[in-house]
C-alpha positions in Angstrom: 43.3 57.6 61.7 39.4 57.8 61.4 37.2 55.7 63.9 34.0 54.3 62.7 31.0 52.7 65.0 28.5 50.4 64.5 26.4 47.6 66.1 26.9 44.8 64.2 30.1 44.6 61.7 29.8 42.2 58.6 33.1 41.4 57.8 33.1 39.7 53.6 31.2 40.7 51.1 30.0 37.8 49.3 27.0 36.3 48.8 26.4 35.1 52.7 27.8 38.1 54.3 25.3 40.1 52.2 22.9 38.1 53.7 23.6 38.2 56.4 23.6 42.4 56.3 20.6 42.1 54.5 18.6 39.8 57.3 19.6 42.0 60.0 18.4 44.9 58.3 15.1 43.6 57.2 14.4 41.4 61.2 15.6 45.5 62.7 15.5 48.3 60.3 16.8 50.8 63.4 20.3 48.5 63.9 23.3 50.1 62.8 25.2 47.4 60.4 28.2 47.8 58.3 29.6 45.7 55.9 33.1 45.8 55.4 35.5 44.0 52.7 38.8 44.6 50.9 38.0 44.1 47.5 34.0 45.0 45.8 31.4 42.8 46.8 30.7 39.4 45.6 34.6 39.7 43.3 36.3 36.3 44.8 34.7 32.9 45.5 30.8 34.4 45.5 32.0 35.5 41.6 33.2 31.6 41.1 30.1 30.4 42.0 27.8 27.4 40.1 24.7 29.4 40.7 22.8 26.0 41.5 20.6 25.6 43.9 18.7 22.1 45.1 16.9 21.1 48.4 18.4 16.9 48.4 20.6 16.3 51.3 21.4 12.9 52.9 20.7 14.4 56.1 16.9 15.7 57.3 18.4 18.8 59.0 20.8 19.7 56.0 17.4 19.1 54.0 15.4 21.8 56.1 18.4 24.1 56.0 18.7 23.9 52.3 14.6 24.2 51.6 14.2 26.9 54.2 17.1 29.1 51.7 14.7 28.3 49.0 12.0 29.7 50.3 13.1 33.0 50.8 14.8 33.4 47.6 11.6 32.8 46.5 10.3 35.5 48.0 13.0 37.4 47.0 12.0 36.4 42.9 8.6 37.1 43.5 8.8 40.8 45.2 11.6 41.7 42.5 10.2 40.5 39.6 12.7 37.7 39.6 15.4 39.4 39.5 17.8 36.8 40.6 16.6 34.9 37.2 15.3 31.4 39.2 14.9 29.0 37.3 13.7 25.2 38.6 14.4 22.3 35.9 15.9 19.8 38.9 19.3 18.5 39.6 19.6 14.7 37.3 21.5 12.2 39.0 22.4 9.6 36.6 24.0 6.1 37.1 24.6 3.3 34.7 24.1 0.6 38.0 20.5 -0.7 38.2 21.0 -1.2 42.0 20.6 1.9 43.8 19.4 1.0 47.4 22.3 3.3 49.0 21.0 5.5 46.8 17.6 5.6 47.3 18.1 5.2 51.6 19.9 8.4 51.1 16.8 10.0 49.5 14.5 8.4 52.7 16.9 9.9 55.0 16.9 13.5 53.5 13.3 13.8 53.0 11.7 12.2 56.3 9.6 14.1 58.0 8.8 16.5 54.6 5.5 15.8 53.3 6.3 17.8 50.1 9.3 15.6 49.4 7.7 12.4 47.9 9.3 10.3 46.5 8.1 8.5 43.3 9.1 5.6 41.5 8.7 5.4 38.0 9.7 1.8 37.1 7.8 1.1 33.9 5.7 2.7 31.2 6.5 7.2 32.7 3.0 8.2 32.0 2.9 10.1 35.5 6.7 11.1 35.0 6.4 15.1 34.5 9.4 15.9 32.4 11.0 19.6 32.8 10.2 21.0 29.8 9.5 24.9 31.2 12.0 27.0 33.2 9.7 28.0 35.3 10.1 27.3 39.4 6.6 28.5 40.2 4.8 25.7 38.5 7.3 23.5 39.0 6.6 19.8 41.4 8.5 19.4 44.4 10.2 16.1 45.3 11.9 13.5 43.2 11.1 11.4 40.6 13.4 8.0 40.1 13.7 6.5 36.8 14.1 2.9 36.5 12.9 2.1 33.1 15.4 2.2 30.1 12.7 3.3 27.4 11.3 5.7 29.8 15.3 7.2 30.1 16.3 6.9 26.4 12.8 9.2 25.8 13.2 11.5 28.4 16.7 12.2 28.5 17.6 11.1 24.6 21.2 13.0 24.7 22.3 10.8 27.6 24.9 7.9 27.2 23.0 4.9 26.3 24.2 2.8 29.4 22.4 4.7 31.9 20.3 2.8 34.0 18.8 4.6 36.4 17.7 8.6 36.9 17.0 10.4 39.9 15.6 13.7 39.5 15.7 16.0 42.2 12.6 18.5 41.5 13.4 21.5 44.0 16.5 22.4 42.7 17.8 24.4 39.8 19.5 27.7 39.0 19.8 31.6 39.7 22.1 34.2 38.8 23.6 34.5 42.3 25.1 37.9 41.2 22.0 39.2 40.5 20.4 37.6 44.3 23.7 39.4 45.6 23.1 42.8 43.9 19.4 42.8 44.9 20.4 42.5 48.6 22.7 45.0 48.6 20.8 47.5 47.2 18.1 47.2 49.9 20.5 47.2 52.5 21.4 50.4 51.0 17.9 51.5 50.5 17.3 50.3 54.7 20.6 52.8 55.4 23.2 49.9 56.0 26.7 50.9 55.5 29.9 49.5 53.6 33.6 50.2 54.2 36.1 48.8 51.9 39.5 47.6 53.6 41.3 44.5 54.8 41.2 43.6 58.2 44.3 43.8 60.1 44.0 43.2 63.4 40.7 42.3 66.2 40.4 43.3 69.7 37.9 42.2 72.2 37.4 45.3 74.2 34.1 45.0 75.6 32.8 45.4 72.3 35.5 45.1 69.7 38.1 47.4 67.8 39.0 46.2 64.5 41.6 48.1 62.8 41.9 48.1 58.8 44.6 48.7 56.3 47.5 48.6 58.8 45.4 51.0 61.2 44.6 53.8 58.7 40.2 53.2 59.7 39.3 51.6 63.0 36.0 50.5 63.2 34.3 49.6 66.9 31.6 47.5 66.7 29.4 45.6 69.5 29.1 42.8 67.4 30.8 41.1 64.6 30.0 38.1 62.2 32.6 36.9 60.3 31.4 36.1 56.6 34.7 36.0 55.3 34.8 32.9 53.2 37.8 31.3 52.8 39.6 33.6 54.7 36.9 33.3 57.8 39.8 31.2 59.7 42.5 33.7 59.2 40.0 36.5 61.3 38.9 34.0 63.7 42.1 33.5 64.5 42.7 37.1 65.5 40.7 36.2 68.2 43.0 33.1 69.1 40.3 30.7 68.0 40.8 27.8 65.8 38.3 26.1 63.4 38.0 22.8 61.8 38.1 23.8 58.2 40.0 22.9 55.2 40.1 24.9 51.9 39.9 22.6 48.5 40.3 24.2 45.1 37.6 23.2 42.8 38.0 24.4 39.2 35.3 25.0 36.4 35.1 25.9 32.7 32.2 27.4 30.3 32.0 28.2 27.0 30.0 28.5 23.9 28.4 25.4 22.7 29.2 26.2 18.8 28.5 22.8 17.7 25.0 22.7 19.7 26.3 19.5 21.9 24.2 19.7 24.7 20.1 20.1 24.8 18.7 23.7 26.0 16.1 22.3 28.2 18.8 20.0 30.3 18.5 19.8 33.9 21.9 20.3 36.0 22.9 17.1 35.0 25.3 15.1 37.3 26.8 11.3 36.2 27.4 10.0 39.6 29.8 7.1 38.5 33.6 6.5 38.9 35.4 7.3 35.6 37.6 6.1 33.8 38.5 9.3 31.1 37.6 8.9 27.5 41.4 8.0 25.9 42.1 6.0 23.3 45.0 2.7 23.4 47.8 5.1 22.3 47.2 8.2 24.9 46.2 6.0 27.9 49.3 4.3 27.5 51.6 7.0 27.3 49.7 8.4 30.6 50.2 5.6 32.2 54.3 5.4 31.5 54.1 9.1 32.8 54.3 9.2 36.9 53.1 12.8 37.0 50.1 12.1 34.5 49.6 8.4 35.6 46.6 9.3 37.5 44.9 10.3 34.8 44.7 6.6 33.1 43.6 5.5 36.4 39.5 5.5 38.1 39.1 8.7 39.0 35.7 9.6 41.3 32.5 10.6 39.8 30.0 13.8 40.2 30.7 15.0 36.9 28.7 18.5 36.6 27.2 19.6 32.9 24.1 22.8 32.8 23.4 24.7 30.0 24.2 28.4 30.8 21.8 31.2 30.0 18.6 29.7 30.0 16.8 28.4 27.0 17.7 31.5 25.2 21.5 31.2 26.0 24.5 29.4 24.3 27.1 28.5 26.5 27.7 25.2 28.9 29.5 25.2 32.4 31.5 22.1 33.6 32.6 21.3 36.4 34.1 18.3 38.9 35.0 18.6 42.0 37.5 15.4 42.1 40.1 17.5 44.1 40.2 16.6 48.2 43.3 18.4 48.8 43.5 21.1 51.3 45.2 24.4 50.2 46.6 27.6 51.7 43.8 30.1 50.7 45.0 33.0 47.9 43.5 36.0 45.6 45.1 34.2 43.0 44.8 30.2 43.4 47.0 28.3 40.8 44.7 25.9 38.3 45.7 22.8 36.4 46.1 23.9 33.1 45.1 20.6 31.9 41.6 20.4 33.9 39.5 21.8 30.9 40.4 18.7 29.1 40.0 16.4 31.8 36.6 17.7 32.6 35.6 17.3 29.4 36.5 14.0 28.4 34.5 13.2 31.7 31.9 14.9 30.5 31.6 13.8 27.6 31.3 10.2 29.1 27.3 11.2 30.1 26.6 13.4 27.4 28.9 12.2 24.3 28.3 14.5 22.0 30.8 16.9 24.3 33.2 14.2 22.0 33.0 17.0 19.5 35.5 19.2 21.2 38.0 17.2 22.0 41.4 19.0 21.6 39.2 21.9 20.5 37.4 24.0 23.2 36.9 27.3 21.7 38.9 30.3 22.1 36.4 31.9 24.3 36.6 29.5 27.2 36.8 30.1 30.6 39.1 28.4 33.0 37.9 29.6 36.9 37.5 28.7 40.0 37.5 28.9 43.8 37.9 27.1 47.3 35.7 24.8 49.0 35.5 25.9 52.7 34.1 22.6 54.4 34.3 21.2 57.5 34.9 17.5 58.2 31.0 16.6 57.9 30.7 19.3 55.4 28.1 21.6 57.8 28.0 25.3 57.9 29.3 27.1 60.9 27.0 29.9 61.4 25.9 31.1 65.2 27.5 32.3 68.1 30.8 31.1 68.9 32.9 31.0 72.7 33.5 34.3 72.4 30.9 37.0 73.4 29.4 38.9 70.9 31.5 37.3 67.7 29.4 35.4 65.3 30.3 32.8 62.1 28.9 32.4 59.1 31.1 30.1 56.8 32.3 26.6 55.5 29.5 26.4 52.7 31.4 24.4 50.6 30.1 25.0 47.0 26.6 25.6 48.5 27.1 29.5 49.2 25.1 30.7 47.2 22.3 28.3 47.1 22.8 28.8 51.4 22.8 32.1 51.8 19.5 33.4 52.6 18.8 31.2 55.1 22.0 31.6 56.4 21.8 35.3 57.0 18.0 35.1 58.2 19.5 32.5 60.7 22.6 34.8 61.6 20.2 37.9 62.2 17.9 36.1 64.3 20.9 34.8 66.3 22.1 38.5 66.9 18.6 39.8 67.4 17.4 37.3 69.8 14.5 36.2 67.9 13.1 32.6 67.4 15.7 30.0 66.1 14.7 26.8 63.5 15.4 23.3 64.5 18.1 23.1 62.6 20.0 25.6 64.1 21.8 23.7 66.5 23.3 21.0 64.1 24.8 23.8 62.7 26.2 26.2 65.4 30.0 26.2 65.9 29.3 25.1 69.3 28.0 21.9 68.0 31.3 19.6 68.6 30.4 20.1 72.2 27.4 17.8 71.9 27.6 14.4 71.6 24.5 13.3 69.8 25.6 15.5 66.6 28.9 14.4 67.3 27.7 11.0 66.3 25.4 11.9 63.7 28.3 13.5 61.8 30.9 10.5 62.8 27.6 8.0 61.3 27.0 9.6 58.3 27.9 7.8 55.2 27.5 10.9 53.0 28.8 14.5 53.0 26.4 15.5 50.3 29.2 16.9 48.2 28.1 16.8 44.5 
């Protein structure tokens, strides 16, 4: 058996425990940090990843959370020469209903308080409307633009489905590679002298410090400190501690391939149709669906939040869809069973915002991908990331499809947590220990929203 020491132990590899190595080596270049997983970094849910990234939240401190991870990945693009290939077109938020007060409160409520979050209405004639022609984040305007008027939609967004209404563009928001954001951290860890082990952890105990034995007790490492960054399996280690947390896992599936038939416009925000949907069948096949108790669901209203991004930049030919209709929990596995039928599904709800995805119908090309990964959430869909009730163990987890997009301001908050340094307002909101206070207790039991897109 070999015996291994350090002062703080990452345990996952993905994109926020990276971070989370990589903030603690950049706040304290002289702490002695490992970071230990059982596969190669960034291989399970970080490599499912949408790569989207977007500031909107329905809730101020989610808002400051999400905008405080974009600035430093823009550091991060600027000193590497973006390396993490940021780009900032906005998230669209489209919507065939012409009333959209809950809509627009939810936009007041994420952006009080941020000066560089206006909000702007564009009603009639769109002569102020800056449309996102250019990939570029630097010179790109910060917050959102609502579209009201139909002419103003059909010109700006001509590949839409002619029914939509109303358009709300989210300006701070758009895409990196997050392999690429998860590479360049690693390497400066590297660079700083941070250390990896690979190996599955077996067994924790609280010995002061702790002693955490891996691969049935073949490498022990002792460690003052631990965060757990594990992902989807960050309940299964906290739970070697006897601690449980109030997480569920959902599957959410995706698909990509190469747009042959040129369906979708290069210079297309992530585009999101936020309507209920009824999926695109004709007479014949919704009736036989609907005779069909294990496929009768799928002639029935399913829930919006339909996902459609050009892949690759302007340069680039292929188109990622996604939906993330599924509310299920499951038990968490390195190989989660899909629904064979979900590229079809997807599409035909894709197609209902962008119909030119008609042309595929019952012929996706060969070269499509069928992926996924889970959805670690909590009820109000927060992160847990700070110190928990036991002494010296630290979370960082439940960033439900927002890993990526989270993870530089989640490791920056987890190093400053084990550092001592100066914590952000929104760190308390989202500590683990915040289901012992009862103001966020309410704010999570009042909110109407979960911000899951």
């Amino acid at each position: 058996m070999s015996i291994s020491e350090t002062d703080t132990l990452v345990i996952g590899a993905g994109s926020v425990g990276i971070a989370v190595a990589y903030y603690l080596k950049k706040h304290d270049p002289t702490l002695d940090v490992t970071l230990v997983d059982c596969g190669q970094p960034m291989a399970f849910t970080s490599a499912q990843s949408g790569e989207n990234y977007r500031n909107w939240w329905p809730n101020p401190m989610m808002r400051a959370f999400t905008d405080r991870s974009i600035d430093l990945m823009e550091e991060i693009a600027l000193e590497s020469d973006n390396f993490l290939q940021m780009t900032r077109r906005g998230y669209v938020l489209a919507t065939r209903e012409t009333n959209i007060d809950d809509h627009l409160a939810e936009l007041a409520a994420g952006y009080e308080g941020s000066p560089d979050n206006q909000i702007r209405m564009h009603s009639s004639g769109g002569e102020s409307y800056l449309r996102a022609t250019k990939e570029d984040w630097q010179n790109a305007p910060n917050g959102v633009d609502v579209l009201t008027d139909k002419t103003l939609i059909k010109s700006a967004f001509p590949y839409f489905d002619k029914e939509i209404r109303s358009v709300i563009h989210i300006r701070r928001a758009g895409m990196i590679s997050g392999q690429q954001m998860g590479q360049y951290m690693l390497q400066e860890f590297r660079v700083a002298g941070g250390k990896r082990l690979t190996g599955k952890v077996d067994h924790i105990e609280k010995e002061g410090g702790f002693s955490v034995q891996l691969d049935d007790s073949a490498v022990t490492v002792r460690a003052a400190l631990i965060v757990n960054a594990a992902g989807p399996f960050v309940g299964e280690i906290t739970a070697m501690l006897d601690m449980d947390l109030p997480i569920e896992n959902w599957i959410q599936q995706k698909i990509a391939f190469e747009d042959t038939k040129q369906a979708i416009d290069r210079t297309m925000p992530f585009a999101i149709d936020l309507d209920p949907q009824q999926l695109d069948w004709d007479g014949d096949e919704r009736q036989l669906l609907a005779e069909d108790p294990d496929f009768a669901w799928l002639a029935e209203e399913l829930p919006g939040a339909i996902h459609c991004r050009p892949e690759g930049g302007d340069k680039g030919s292929w188109v990622k869809l996604g939906w993330a209709y599924n509310s299920a929990s499951a038990p968490v596995s390195f190989t989660p069973t899909f629904d064979d039928q979900f590229p079809e599904i997807v599409l035909r709800g894709a197609a209902r915002l962008n119909p030119a995805l008609r042309a595929y119908y019952g012929q996706l090309p060969r070269n499509m991908v069928h992926y996924g990964g889970y959805y670690t959430l909590t009820k109000e869909n927060w992160p847990l990331l700070g110190p928990t009730g036991v002494d010296g163990f630290y979370l960082a987890g439940a960033l439900s499809g927002y890993g990526s997009m989270a993870a530089c301001a989640s490791g920056d908050l987890l190093a400053r947590h084990v550092l001592g340094k100066d914590l952000p307002d929104y760190a308390p909101m989202v500590s683990p220990l915040r289901y012992g206070n009862p103001e966020f207790v309410a704010i999570m039991n009042a909110q109407q929203s979960r911000g899951i897109l």
